[in-house]
N, C-alpha and C positions, 0 to 999 in steps of 0.2 A: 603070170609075168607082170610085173610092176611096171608103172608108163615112164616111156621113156622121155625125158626130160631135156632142155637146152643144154644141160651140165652134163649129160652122158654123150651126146654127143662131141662135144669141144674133150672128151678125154678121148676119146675114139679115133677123134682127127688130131689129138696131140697138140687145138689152138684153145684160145678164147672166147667165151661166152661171146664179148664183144664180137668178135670175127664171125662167129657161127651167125649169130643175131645181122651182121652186115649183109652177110648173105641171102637172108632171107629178105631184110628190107632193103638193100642198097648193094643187088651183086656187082654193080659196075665199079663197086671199091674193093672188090676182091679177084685178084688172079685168077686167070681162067684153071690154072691147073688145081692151084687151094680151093677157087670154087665148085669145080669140078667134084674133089675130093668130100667135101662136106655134103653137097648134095646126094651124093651117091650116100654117103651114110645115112643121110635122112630118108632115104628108101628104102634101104633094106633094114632099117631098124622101123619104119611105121611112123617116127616121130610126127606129130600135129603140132608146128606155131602155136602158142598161147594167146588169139587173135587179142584180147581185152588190154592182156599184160602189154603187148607190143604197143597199142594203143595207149597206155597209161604212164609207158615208158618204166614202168616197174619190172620187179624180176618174175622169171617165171611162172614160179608158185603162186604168184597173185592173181586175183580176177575180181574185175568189178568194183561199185561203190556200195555205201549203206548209209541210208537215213534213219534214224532214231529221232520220231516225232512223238511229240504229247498224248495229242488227241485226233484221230485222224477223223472224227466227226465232225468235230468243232470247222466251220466253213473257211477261216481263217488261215489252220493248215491242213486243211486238204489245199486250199489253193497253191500251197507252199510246195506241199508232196506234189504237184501235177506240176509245178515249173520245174522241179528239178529235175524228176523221174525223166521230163520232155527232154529236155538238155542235155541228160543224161543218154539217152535214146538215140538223140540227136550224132551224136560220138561213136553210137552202137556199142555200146558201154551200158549193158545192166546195173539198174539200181536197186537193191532190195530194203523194204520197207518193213520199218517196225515199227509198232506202237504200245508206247510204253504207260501210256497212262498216271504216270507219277509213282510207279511201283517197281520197287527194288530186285526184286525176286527176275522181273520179267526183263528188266534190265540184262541185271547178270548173267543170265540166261542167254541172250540174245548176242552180249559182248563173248561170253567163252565159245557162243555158236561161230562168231565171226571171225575171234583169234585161233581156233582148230585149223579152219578150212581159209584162212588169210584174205582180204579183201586189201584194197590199195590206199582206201582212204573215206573217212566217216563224216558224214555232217548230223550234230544234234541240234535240234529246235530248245526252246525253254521244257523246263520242266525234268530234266534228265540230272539226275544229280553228278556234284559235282566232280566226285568219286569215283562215277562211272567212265566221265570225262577224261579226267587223269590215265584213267588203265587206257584208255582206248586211245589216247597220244602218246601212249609210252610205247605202241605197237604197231601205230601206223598214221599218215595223216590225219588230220581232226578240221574241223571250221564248224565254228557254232552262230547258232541264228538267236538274237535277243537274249542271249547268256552274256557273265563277264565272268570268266575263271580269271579273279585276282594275281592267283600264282602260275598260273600258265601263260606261255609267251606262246599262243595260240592265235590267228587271226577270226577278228567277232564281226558279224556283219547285223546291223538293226536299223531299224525303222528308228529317229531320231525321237522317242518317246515324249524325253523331257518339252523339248522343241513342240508336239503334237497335243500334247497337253494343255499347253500355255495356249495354244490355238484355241483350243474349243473353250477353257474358260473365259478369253479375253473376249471371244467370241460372245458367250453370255454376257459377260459384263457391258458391251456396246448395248445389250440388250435390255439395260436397268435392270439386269438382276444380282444379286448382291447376297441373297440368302440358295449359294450354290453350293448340292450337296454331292457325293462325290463314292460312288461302286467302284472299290479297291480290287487287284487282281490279288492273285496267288502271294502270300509270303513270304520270303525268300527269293522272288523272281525278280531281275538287275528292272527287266521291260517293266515289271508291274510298279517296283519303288519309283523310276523315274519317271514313272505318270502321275506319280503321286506327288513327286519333290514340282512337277512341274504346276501342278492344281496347286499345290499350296503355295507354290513363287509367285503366282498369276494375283491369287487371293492379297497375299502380303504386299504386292508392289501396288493395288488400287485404294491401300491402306484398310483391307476387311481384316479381320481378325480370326485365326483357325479356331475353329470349332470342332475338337472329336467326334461328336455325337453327329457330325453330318458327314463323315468315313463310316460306310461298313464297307465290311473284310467278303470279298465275292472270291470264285473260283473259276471265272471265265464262264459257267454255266449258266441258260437260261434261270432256272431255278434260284441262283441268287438274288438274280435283279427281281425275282417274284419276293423274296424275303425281305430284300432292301426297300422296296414299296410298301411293306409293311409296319420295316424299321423306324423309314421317314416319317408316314403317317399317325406313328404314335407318338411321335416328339410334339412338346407344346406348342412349337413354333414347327411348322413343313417349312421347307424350301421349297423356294419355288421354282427352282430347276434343278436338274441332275444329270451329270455328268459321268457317265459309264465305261469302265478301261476297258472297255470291249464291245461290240456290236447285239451278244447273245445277251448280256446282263442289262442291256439297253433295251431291247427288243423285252426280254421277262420282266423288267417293271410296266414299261406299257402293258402288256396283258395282265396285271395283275391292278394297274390303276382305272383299266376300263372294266374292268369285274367287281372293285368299289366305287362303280359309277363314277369317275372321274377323267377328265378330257386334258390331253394331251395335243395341243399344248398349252390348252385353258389354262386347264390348276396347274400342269408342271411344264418347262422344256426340259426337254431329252435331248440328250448327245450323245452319240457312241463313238465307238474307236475301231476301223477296220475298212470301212467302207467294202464290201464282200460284195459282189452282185447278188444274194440270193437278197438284202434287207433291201435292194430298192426299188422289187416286185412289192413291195407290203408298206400299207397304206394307214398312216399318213406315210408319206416316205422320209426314212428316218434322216435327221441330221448328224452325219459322220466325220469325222479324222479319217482319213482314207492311206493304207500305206499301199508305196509302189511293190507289189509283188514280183510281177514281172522283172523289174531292175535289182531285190533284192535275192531273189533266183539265181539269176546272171550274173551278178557280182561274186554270189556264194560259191556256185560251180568254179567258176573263174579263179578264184582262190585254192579252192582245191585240188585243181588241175594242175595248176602252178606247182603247189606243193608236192602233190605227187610226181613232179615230174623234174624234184629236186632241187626247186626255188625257195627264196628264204622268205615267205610270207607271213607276216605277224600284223598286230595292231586292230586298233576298233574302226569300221567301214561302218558311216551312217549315210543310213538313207530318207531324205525329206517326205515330208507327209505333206498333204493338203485338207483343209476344209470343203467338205461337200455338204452345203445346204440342202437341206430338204422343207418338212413342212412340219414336225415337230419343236420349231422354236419358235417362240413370239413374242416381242418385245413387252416388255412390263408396263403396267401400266402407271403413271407417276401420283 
């Protein structure tokens, strides 16, 4: 026997989903005798309330949320995945979690898994293309974190990048350094360019000059910031500080500049981006751009609640950063 659904009911009773659905959550708006009637159907037919749906204010056949995150290693968003999933929880409202790693295949996969079986509404972090995006708002609510789908009239929520950037080079610069080199995120990603438009606004309004050769191209990976330590230190001129669009790539050039015998923040200052509680257990303790996770969480659920609950939510939502010092900067010496 197939289950029986809020839609076989209201034919059974001859009403409306609406009315069926009042009775369940609001019988004091329904006639004693119609009420009466509809519950007796939902007896002897077995029917179970869709508890998630009622809650999401969606139909039926829906249940639940889905996140589509990057890299659920990366400390950055796991912290992301654990505000939401909580908030999520929070509602009594499953969130189910996927990790796409920047690969298409796992994508696709994961969206035709969710469009079969219907969920109520999606949030993607960076890294999820933007193709993927598109299908998955064609089907149901969407809200992305550190994305900007140009053509979709989507609501975006991020950490104010540009703004967080300017932070940490100006930052350098009160610190007489002036030869600041600069660990680039991922290609194509809106977060990672406007860390970069903002290192090079900082650079050009103290009247330095950009220099290519002190951007390399990193992946959020510890690993690059080991290759970027490399990169630096084979230019005729190093820089004497470096500025990392991430915490991990900040973190792997420090170990890679203390395994060519060099001191941080002797020969270089470091600054990273993220400020994650796991970088300020580790010693020196790093100098960060720290985003509000917590708020950019709450705002993102917040959004998509809205949406799913038939609100016209759109627009870009930024969320401010702050500077946390630590003990890898030190002023230059003149």
């Amino acid at each position: 026997m197939s289950k029986i659904r809020i839609d076989d009911i209201a034919k059974i009773c001859n009403v409306s989903k609406a009315t069926v659905s009042r009775v369940i959550n609001n019988p004091e708006k329904v006639s004693k005798a119609q009420r009466d009637r509809i519950l007796c159907a939902i007896r002897e037919t077995g029917y179970i309330p869709n508890q998630f749906a009622q809650k999401l204010g969606r139909s039926e056949g829906e249940w639940g949320t889905a996140l589509f995150v990057y890299d659920i290693v990366n400390p950055f968003f796991s912290l992301i995945t654990r505000g939401l999933t909580t908030l999520s929880i929070q509602k009594n409202i499953p969130m189910f979690v996927f990790e796409t790693l920047n690969n298409k295949d796992r994508e696709e996969l994961y969206l035709n898994t969710l469009i079969k079986n219907r969920v109520s509404g999606v949030v993607f972090t960076a890294g999820v293309s933007e193709e993927i995006v598109q299908r998955a708002h064609s089907q149901f609510p969407v809200v992305v974190i550190d994305q900007h789908c140009e053509h979709l009239n989507i609501p975006e929520v991020a950490s104010d990048n540009y703004k967080g950037a300017r932070q940490a080079v100006e930052y350098l610069l009160r610190l007489n350094h002036t030869k600041i080199a600069f660990i680039a995120g991922p290609g194509g990603w809106s977060s990672a360019q406007q860390r970069l438009e903002g290192y090079k606004s900082a650079l050009s309004d103290a009247g330095i000059p950009f220099d290519p050769s002190y951007v390399f191209q990193g992946n959020l990976q510890m690993f690059a910031g080991i290759e970027a330590c490399r990169h630096f230190t084979s230019l005729p001129q190093w820089p004497t500080a470096v500025f990392a669009a991430n915490d991990q790539m900040a973190l792997g050039f420090m170990n890679q500049a203390q395994l060519m015998n060099l001191s941080v923040p002797g020969d270089f200052s470091v600054i990273g981006f993220d400020g994650t509680p796991s970088v300020m257990q580790i010693r020196p303790q790093l100098t960060t751009i720290s985003q509000d996770v917590g708020k950019i969480s709450k705002t993102t659920m917040n959004l998509l609640f809205d949406s799913v609950r038939g609100k016209k939510v759109t627009g870009r939502h930024l969320i401010d950063t702050a500077l946390e010092i630590g003990d890898t900067c030190a002023r230059l010496r003149d």
